[in-house]
N, C-alpha and C positions, 0 to 999 in steps of 0.2 A: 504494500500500500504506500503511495507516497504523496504523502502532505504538503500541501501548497504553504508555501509561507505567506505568500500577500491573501490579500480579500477580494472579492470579488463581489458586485452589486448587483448584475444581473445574471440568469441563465443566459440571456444573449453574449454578454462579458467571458462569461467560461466556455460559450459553444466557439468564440472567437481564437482561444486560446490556442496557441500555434501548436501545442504539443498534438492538439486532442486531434485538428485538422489533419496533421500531418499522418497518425496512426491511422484517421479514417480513410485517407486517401492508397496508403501502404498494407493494409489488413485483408486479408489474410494470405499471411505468406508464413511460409515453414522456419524462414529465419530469421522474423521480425518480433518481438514481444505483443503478444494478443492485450489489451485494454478491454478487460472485462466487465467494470461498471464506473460510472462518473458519479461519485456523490456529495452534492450541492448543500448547504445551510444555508439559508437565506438571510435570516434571521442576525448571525453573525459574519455572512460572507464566507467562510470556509469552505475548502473544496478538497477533494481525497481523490487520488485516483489508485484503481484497483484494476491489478494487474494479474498475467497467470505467476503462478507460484515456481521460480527456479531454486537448484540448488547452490550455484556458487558461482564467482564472476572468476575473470582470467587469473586477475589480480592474487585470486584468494585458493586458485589453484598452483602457481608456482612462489609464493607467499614462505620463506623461513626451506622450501625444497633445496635437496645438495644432490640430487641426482637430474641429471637430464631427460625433460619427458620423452614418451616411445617418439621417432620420429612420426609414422603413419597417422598418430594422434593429433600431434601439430599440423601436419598434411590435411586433416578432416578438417581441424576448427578452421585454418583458415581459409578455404574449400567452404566452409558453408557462408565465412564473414564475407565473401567474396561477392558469394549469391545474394547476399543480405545488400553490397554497396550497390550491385547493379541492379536489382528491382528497385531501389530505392530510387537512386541516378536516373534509372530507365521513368519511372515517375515525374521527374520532376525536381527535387527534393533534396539536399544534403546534409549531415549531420551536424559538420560543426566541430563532434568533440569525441571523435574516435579515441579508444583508450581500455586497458586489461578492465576495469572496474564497470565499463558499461559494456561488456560483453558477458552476457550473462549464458553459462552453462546446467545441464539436467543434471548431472554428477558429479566433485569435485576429486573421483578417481580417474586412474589412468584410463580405467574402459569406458570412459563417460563420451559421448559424443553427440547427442544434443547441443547447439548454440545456436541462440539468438539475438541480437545488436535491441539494444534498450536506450531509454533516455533519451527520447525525440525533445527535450527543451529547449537546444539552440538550435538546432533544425532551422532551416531558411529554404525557400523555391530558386531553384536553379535560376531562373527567369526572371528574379526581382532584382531591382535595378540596385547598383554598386554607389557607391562604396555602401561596404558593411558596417557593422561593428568592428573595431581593430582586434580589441581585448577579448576574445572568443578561443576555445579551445583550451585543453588546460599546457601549459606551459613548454611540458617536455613530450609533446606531442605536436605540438604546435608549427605547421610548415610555416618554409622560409618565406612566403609570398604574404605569409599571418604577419610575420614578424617585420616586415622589411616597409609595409607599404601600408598606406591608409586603408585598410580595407575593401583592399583590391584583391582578393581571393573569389576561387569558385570550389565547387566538388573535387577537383584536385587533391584538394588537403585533407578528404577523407581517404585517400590512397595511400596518402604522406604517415597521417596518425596510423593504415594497417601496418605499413612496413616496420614502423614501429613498436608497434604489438606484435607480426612475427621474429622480429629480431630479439624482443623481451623473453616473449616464449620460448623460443630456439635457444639463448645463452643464459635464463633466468637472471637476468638482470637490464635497467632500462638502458638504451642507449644514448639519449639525450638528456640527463638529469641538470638541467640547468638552473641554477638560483634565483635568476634575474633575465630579464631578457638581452642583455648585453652577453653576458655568461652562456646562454642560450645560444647564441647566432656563434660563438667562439667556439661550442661546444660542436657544432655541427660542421664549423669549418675544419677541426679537427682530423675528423672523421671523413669528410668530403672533401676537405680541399676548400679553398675559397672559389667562387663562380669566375669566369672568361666576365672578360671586358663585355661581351652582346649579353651576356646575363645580367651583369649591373647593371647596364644600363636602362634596361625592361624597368629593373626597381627602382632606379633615380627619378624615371621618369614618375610614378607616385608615389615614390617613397615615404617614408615616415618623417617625419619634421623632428625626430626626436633622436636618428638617428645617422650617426655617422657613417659615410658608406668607404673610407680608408680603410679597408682590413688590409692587412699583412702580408701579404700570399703565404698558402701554406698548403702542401701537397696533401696531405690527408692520408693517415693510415687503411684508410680503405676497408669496406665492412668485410672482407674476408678474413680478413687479420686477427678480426675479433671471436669470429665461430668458426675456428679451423676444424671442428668437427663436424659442422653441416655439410650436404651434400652442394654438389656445384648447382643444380637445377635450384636449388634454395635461395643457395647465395644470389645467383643471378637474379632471380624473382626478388629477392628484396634492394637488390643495388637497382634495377627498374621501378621500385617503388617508391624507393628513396632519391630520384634523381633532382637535383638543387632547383632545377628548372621546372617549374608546374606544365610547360608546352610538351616537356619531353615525358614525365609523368607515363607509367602507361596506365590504362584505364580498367576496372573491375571485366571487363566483359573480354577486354587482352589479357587480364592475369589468369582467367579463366579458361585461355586456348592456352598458356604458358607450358612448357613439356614437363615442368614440375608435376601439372596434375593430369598426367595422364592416364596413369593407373586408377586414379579415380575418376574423371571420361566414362573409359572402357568399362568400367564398374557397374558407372550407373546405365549407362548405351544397354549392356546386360542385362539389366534390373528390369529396364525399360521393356526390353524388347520380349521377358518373361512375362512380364504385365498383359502384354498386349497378346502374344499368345494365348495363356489363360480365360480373358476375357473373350476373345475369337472363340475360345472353346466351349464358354458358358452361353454364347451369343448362337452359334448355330446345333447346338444341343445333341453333341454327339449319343449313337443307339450306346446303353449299354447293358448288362445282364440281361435282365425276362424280358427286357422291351427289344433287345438287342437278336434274342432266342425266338421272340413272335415275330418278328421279321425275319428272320430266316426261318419258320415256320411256313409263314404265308408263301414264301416266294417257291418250296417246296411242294403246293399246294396242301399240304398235311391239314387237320384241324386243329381250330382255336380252342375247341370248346373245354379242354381241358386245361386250359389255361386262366379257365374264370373268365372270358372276353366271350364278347356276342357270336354265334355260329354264323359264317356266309356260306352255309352249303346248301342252302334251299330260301327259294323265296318266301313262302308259305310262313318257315321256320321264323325268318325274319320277322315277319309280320305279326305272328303272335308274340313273339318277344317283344315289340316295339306297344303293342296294346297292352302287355302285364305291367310295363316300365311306365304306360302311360296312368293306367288306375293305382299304380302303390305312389303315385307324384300324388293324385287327386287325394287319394287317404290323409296322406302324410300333410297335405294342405287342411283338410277338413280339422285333426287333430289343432294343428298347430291353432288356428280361428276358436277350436272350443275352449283351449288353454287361456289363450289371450285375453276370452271375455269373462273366464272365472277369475281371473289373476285382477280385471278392472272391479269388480265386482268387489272380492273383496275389500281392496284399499281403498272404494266408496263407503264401503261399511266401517273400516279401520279412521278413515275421516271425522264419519258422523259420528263415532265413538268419544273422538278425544272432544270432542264442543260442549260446552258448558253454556245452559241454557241462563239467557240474563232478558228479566224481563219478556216482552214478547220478541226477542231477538237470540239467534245465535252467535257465539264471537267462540272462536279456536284459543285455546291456551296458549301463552306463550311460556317457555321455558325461561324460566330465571339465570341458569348459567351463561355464559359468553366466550361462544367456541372461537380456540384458536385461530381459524382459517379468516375471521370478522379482525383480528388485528394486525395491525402493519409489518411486512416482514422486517427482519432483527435489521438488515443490510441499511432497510433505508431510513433508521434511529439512531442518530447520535447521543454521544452522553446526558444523560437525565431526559433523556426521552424524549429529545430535539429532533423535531423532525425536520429529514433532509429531504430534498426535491432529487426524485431517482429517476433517469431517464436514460433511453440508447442511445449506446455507442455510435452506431450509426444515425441519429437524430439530426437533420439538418437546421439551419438557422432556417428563419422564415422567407420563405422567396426561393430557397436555394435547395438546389438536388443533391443527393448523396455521391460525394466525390468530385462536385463541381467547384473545387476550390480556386481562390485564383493563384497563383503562382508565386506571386507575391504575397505571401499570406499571412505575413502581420506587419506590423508599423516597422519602419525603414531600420533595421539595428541590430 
């Protein structure tokens, strides 16, 4: 459940609210966080949002670990965070604030393989007009295009924040842990190298006013240096993800042809292709056993009749069979008609039983008890039995269709 810290005035105020937008436009997808109830106080503005229940984030899987996880495993999560950028991207949509703690997993063991990408709150529409907010994204995740310029970024920087999450997970530790944002940009040039003269120059041209663009040259240890145990199809995948340049960036939908994941492609190509099988098999209904045995019965011409099925070896036969099937139908309806109007019968009587004769009038009793199903469910009662305004997920504002949000989907920041 996660509690809003501001107030909110109206249900129109919360249905605007970018996170809830953003989930409705992204829902339902296998590697996004489901939003399973919105609930409102009016009374004091509070708002809750109720989500599905996971067991643990990235963060709090490689958390205090001294061994390195299965590779295959890291292979999965980020294979699914992949799937999670490009629905999202393919939307519309960007996060913002990629990072171990809002990727939230089913099991916090090795064999855990469930994930789903959480915390749609700086969320912004691909298509809303620039500059952003600068101060977005949390620090040591943060690309260089965050750091360098007025908020001149796009979805880019949610490719920037995976490589960084795969590189955490890959060596259990962050790769960018910077103090400050000066410490930050140092930290990366590091590791990368300082950017070519045609890469500066991109950020002078909006750069930040706060920051100096004299770095040092400095060749950069290079992220292989740092996880000489990963494999090369790894390494490559995250020096692609991590490139200084947002143009050269590759995108979720080219990390996903990457030859890194190709073993899981062909996996799922497999999966797929049993799916569809199966189905083909339920869809034209193959013969099998007795039914399979009375077709090749028939086509023998042998008889049915021992089979429990109607005989075709005389017309006659036919005929009397189709008029005994027709009077035990007729029976079976007379029955059911006599049942029905004893059945009314009594509970007309069971009626006039419970009435309590008042004056020259009848009036039915009422029961003094006050059955559970007449009070409010627990979900939509706040403490001391404040009621909150509960409403769907998918509930549009008034005027507007479900998913028809605009791109730009909250105030410029």
């Amino acid at each position: 459940i996660k509690c809003m810290k501001n107030r909110f005035e109206s249900i129109d105020q919360v249905n605007n609210l970018r996170e809830i937008q953003a989930l409705r436009r992204l829902s339902p997808h296998e590697h996004i966080i489901s939003l399973e109830e919105v609930l409102y106080d009016q009374p004091t503005g509070r708002l809750a949002l109720v989500f599905e229940l996971m067991d643990a984030n990235l963060y709090e899987l490689i958390r205090g670990r001294k061994h390195y996880l299965n590779t295959n495993l890291i292979k999965s999560y980020i294979w699914q965070l992949m799937k999670s950028l490009d629905h999202m991207h393919k939307k519309g949509i960007f996060h913002r604030d990629i990072k171990p703690e809002n990727i939230l997993i089913e099991s916090s063991t090795d064999q855990g393989r469930g994930l789903k990408l959480a915390d749609f709150g700086s969320c912004r529409g691909i298509y809303s007009k620039q500059p952003y907010t600068e101060y977005i994204s949390t620090r040591w995740y943060r690309a260089p295009e965050c750091l360098l310029t007025d908020g001149y970024y796009g979805p880019e920087m949610d490719l920037w924040g995976a490589g960084c999450v795969m590189f955490e997970i890959t060596s259990l530790y962050p790769l960018f842990p910077g103090s400050n944002e000066v410490d930050q940009i140092n930290r990366i040039h590091k590791v990368l190298g300082t950017p070519n003269a045609e890469s500066l120059a991109k950020f002078k041209s909006k750069g930040a006013s706060h920051i100096s663009f004299d770095f040092p040259p400095q060749k950069g240890v290079g992220i292989p240096q740092l996880v000489p145990h990963a494999s090369a199809d790894s390494i490559d995948l995250m020096v692609k993800l991590l490139k200084y340049d947002a143009s050269e960036r590759i995108t979720a939908r080219e990390a996903m042809r990457h030859p890194y994941f190709k073993d899981v492609r062909e996996a799922e190509a497999k999966l797929a292709a049993e799916a569809k099988t199966t189905s083909s098999s339920t869809i034209t209904g193959a013969p099998s056993g007795e039914a399979k045995g009375a077709s090749n019965a028939a086509s023998d011409g042998s008889s049915l009749v021992g089979k429990n099925l109607p005989s075709i070896t005389g017309t006659g036969a036919h005929q009397n069979q189709q008029a005994d099937a027709q009077q035990k139908t007729k029976q079976l309806l007379q029955q059911q008609a006599q049942q029905q109007a004893a059945y009314q019968q009594q509970q007309q009587q069971q009626n006039y039983a419970s009435m309590k004769p008042s004056g020259n009038t009848y009036s039915a009793s009422i029961p003094t008890t006050t059955t559970i199903s007449s009070l409010p469910p627990i979900s939509s009662m706040g403490a001391g039995g404040t009621q909150f305004s509960k409403f769907a997920v998918n509930s549009g504002t008034s005027g507007q269709k479900q998913g028809d949000t605009p791109n730009n989907m909250m105030p410029n920041n």
